[in-house]
C-alpha positions as CSV (number, residue, x, y, z in Angstrom):
1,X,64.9,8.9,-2.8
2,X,63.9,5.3,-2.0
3,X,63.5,4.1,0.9
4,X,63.4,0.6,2.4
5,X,60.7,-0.8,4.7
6,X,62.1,-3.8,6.4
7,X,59.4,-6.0,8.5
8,X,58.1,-9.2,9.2
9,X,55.1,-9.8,6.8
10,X,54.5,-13.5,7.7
11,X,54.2,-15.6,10.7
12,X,53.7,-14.3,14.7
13,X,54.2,-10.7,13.7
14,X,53.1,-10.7,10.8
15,X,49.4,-9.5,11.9
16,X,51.3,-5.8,11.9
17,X,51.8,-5.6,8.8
18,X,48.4,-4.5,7.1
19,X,48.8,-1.2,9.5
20,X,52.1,-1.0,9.0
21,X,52.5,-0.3,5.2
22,X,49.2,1.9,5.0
23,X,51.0,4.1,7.9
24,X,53.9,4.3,5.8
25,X,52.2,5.1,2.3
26,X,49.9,7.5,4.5
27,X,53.9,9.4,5.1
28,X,55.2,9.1,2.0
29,X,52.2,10.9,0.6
30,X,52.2,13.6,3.0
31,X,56.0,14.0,2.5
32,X,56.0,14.1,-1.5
33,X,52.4,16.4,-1.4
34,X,55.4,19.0,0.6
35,X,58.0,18.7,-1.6
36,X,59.8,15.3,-0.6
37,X,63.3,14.9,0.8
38,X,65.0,18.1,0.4
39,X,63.4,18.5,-3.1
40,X,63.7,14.3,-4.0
41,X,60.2,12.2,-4.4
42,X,60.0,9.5,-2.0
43,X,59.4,5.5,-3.4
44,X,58.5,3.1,-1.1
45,X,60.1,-0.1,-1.2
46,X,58.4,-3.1,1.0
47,X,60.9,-6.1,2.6
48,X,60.2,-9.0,4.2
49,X,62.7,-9.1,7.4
50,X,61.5,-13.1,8.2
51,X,62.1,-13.8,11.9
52,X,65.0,-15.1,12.1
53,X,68.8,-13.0,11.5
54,X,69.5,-15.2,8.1
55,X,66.4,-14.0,6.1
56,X,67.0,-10.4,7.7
57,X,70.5,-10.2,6.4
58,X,69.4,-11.4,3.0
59,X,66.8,-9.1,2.6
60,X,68.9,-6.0,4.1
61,X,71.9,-7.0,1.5
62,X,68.9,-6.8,-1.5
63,X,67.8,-3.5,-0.5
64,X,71.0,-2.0,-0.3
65,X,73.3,-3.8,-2.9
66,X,70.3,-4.8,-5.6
67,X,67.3,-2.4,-5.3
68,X,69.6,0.8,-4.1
69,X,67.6,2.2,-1.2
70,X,68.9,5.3,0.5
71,X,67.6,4.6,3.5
72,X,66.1,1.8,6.1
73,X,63.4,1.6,8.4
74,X,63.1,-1.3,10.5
75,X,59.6,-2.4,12.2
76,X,60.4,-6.2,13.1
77,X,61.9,-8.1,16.2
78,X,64.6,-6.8,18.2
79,X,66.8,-10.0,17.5
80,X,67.2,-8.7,13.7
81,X,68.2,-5.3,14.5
82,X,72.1,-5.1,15.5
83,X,72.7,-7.7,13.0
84,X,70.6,-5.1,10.7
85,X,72.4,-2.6,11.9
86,X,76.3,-4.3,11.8
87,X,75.3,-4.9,7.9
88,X,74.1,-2.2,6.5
89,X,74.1,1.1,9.5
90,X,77.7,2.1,7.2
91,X,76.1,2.7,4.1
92,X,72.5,3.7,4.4
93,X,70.6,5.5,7.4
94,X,69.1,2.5,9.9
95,X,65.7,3.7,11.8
96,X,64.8,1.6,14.4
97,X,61.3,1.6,15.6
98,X,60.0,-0.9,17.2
99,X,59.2,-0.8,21.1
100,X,62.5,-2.3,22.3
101,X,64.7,-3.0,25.4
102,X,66.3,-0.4,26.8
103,X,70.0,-1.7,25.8
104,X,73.0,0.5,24.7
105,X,72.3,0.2,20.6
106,X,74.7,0.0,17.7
107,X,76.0,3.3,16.8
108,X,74.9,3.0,13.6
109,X,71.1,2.6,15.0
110,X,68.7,5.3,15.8
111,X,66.0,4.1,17.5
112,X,62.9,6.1,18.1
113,X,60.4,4.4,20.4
114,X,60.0,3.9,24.2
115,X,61.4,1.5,25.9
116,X,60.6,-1.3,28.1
117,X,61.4,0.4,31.6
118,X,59.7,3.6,30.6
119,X,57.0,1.6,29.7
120,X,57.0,-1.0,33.2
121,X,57.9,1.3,35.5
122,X,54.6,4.4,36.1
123,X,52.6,0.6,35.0
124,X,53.7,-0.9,37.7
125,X,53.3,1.8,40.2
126,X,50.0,2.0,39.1
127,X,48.6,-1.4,39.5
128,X,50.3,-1.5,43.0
129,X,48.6,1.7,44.2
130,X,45.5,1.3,42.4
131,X,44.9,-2.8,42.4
132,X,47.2,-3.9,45.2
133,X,49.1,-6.2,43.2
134,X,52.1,-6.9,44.5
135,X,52.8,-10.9,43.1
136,X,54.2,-11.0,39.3
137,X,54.3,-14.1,36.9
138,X,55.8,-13.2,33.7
139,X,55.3,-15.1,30.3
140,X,57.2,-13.9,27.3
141,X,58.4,-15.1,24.0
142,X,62.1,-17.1,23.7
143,X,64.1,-14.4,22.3
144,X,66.1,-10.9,23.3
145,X,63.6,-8.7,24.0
146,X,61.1,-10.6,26.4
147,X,64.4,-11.7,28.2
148,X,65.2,-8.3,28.8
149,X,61.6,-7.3,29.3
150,X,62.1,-9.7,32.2
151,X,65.0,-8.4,33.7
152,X,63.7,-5.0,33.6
153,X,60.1,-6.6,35.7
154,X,62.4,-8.4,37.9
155,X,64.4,-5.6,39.1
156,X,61.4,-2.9,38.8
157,X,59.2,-5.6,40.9
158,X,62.1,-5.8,43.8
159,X,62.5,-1.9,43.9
160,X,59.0,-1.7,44.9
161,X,58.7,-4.7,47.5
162,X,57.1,-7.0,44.7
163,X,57.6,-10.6,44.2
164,X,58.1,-12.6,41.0
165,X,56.0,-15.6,41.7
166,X,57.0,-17.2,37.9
167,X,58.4,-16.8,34.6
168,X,57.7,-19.0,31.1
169,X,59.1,-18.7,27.7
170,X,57.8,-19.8,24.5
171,X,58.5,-20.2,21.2
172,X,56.9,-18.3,18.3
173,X,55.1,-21.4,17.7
174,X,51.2,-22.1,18.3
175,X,50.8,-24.6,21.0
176,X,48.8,-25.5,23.5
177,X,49.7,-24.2,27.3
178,X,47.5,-26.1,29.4
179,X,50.5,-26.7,31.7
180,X,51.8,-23.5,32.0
181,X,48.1,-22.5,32.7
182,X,47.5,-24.4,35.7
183,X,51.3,-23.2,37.1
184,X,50.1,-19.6,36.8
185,X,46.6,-20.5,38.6
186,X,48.4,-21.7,41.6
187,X,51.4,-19.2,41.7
188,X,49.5,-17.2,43.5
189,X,50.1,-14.0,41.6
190,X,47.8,-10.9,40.9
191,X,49.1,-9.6,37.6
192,X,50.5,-11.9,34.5
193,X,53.0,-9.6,32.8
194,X,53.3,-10.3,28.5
195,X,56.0,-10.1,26.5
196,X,54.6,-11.6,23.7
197,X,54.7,-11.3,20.1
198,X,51.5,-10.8,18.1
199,X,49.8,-14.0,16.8
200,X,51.9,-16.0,20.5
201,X,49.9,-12.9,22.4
202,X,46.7,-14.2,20.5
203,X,47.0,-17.9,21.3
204,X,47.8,-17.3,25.0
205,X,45.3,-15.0,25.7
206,X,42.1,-16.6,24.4
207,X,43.8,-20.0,26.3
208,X,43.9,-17.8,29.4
209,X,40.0,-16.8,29.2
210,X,38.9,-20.6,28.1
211,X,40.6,-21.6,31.2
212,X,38.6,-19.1,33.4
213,X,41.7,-17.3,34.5
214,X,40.9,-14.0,33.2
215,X,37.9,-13.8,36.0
216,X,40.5,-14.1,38.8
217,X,43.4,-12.3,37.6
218,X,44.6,-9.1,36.0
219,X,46.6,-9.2,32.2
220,X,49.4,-5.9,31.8
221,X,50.2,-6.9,28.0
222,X,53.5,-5.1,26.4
223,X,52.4,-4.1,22.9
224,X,48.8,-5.9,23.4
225,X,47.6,-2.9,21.0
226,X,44.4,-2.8,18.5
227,X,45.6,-5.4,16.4
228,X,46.3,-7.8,18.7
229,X,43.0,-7.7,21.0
230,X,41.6,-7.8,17.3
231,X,42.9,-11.3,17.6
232,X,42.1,-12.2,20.7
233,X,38.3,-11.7,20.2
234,X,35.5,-9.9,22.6
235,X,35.3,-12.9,24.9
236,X,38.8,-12.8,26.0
237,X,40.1,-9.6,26.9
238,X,38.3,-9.2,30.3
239,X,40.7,-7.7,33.2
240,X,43.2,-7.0,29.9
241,X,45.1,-4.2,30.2
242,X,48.3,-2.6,28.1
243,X,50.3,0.6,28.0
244,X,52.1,2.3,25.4
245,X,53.4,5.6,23.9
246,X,50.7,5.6,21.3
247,X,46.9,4.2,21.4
248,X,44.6,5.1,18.5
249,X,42.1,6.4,21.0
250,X,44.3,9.3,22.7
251,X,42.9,12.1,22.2
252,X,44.8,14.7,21.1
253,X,45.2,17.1,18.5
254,X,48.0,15.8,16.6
255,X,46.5,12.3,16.7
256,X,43.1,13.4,15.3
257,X,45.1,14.9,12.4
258,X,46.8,11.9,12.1
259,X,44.0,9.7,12.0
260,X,41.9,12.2,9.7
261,X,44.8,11.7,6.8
262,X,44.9,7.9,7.8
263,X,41.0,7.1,7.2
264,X,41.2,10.1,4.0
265,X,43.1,7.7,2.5
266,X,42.2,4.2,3.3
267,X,38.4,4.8,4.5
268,X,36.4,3.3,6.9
269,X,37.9,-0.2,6.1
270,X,41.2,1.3,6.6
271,X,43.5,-1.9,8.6
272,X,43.0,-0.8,12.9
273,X,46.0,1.8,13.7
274,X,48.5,1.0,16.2
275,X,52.0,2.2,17.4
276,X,53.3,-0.1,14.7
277,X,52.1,1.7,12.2
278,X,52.8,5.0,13.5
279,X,56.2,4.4,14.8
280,X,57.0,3.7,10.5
281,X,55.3,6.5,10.1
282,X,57.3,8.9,12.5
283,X,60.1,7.3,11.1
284,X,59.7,8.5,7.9
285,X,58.9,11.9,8.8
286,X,62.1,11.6,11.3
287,X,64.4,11.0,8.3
288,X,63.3,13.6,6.6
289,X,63.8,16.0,8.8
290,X,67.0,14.9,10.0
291,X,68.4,15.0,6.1
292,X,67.1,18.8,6.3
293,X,68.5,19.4,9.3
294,X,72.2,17.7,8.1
295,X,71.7,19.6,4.8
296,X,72.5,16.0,2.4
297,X,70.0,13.7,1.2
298,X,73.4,11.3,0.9
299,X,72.9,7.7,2.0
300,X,76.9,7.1,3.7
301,X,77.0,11.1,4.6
302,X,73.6,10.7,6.8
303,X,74.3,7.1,8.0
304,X,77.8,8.8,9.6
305,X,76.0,12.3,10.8
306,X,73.0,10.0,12.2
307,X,75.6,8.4,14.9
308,X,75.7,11.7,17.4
309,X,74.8,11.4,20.8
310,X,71.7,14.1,19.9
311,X,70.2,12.8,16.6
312,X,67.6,10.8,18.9
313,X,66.4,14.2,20.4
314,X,66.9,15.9,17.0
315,X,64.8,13.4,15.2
316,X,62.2,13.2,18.5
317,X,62.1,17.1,18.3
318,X,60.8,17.2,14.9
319,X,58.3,15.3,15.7
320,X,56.7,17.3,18.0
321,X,53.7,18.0,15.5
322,X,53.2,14.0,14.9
323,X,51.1,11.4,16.8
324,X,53.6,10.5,19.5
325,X,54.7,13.7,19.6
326,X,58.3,15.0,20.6
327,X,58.1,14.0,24.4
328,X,55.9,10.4,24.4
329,X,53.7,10.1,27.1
330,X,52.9,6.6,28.5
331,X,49.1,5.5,28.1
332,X,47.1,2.9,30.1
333,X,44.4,1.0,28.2
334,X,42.4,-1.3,29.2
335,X,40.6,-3.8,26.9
336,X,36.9,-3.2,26.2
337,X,35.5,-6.5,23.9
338,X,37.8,-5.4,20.9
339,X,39.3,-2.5,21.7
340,X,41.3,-0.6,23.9
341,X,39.8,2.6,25.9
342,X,42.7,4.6,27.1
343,X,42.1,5.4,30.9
344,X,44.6,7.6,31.7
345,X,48.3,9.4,31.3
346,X,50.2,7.7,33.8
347,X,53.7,8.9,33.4
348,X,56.1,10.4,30.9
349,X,59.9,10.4,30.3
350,X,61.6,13.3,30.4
């Protein structure tokens, strides 16, 4: 059985992918050492999604017209994904699972991870009761999902007697954001919220710190994980903080058995795990179990059977033995030089 990895492996998100296809080798193993896919050995095959819907297409028409795949998991930017989805969702399973919005989805997309407003709303609680902070600026990337990520800050900030004091978007371009610095020193606000994408989160963030502004206000980062603070460097993640469904340091026992096969198999210079990695990785377990569960290993037969309202609890359910695990819980981390100490469990979704 092949299946397809589509991702960005160049520019702003490209920094993932390192973690991302060692996660996703580390679950093929594991699935062909227990017998496959309902008896069929898994083969990886590795696509570059690009960043923009042209290059996505291109590459999702390869993989299902030229190189055959069975099935596709897609790790890259939600902009790409109900194009993705509208192309190919048909003919071949499409696993979505990326950190995304919140939306209504295509049918023809299961997606996996938590979303935005599970993510925003126990964070926000939290830094109002626990840091007073009650003024918002936002700063996100030009594209779907910080737009919505805004939306969902706007209307999470109001509900709790907040105030948006700003907002900037910015291209996934490196630049310079000495203006937009000085804007969010005087706005007044507690808390910058991020929405932005890998090598953009970089750039801003060690701007912020050369400016002095991480002394005098807090960072909430979504998906600031391992990687990213990587990037940023020791010297700029003071008063940085991020939440998630998965950090490598939660401790518990599925993720220690996680990271035990992850560092078996790549050693101690193994790329830093994050939730982008794992989420590829709980996707291919996912699939499996849901082609077991539907009794057909048959590309058009699973993409159709994968559209009921219950395959996202079906897939989550067997998954209750994997990192994540089948209900996610929501993390806070906080940065500490280059990594990120998880602090506490401050909500789930159930």
């Amino acid at each position: 059985m092949k299946i397809a990895l589509l991702h960005p492996r160049a520019g702003a998100a490209g920094i993932w992918t390192p973690t991302i296809e060692a996660a996703a080798m580390v679950g093929v193993a594991e699935l062909n050492a227990a017998g496959g896919i309902r008896g069929e050995e898994i083969s990886l095959v590795f696509a570059d999604s690009g960043m923009n819907v042209r290059d996505a297409l291109a590459a999702a028409d390869s993989l299902v017209d030229i190189e055959g795949v069975d099935a596709v998991i897609g790790a890259h930017t939600s902009d790409l994904r109900d194009p993705v989805s509208d192309r190919i969702g048909s003919r071949v399973p499409f696993i979505y699972t990326s950190q995304y919005e919140g939306i209504a989805l295509r049918p023809d997309t299961l997606a996996l991870s938590t979303t935005d407003p599970e993510i925003l709303w126990p964070a926000l609680q939290w830094l109002s009761s626990e840091r007073r902070a009650q003024r918002f600026f936002f700063v996100g990337n030009s594209y779907l999902w910080p737009r919505m990520a805004y939306s969902s800050l706007r209307s999470l900030v109001r509900r709790q007697g907040g105030e948006i004091c700003g907002s900037a978007f910015l291209p996934m371009i490196e630049a310079e954001h000495h203006d937009l610095l000085r804007r969010i020193a005087a706005s007044g606000a507690n808390v910058v919220v991020q929405a932005l994408v890998g090598q953009c989160a970089i750039d801003f963030n060690r701007q912020f710190a050369a400016a002095g502004l991480d002394q005098k206000m807090l960072r909430f980062a979504l998906i600031v994980d391992e990687i990213v603070v990587c990037g940023i460097g020791a010297d700029a993640t003071t008063n940085l903080m991020s939440a998630s469904s998965y950090f490598a340091k939660a401790r518990t026992r599925r993720n220690d058995r996680f990271l035990e096969l992850y560092h078996d198999a790549f050693g101690e210079f193994a790329p830093p795990v994050s939730a982008a990695g794992v989420g590829v990785y709980e996707g291919l377990h996912a699939l499996a179990a849901l082609a077991r569960e539907y009794e057909s290993n048959t590309p058009a037969t699973l993409a159709r059977l994968m559209r009921g309202p219950d395959s996202r609890r079906a897939a989550r359910h067997a998954l209750a033995n994997k990192p994540i695990g089948e209900v996610p819980a929501i993390y806070l981390a906080e940065a500490d030089g280059v990594t990120l100490e998880v602090t506490q469990e401050i909500n789930s979704y159930r």
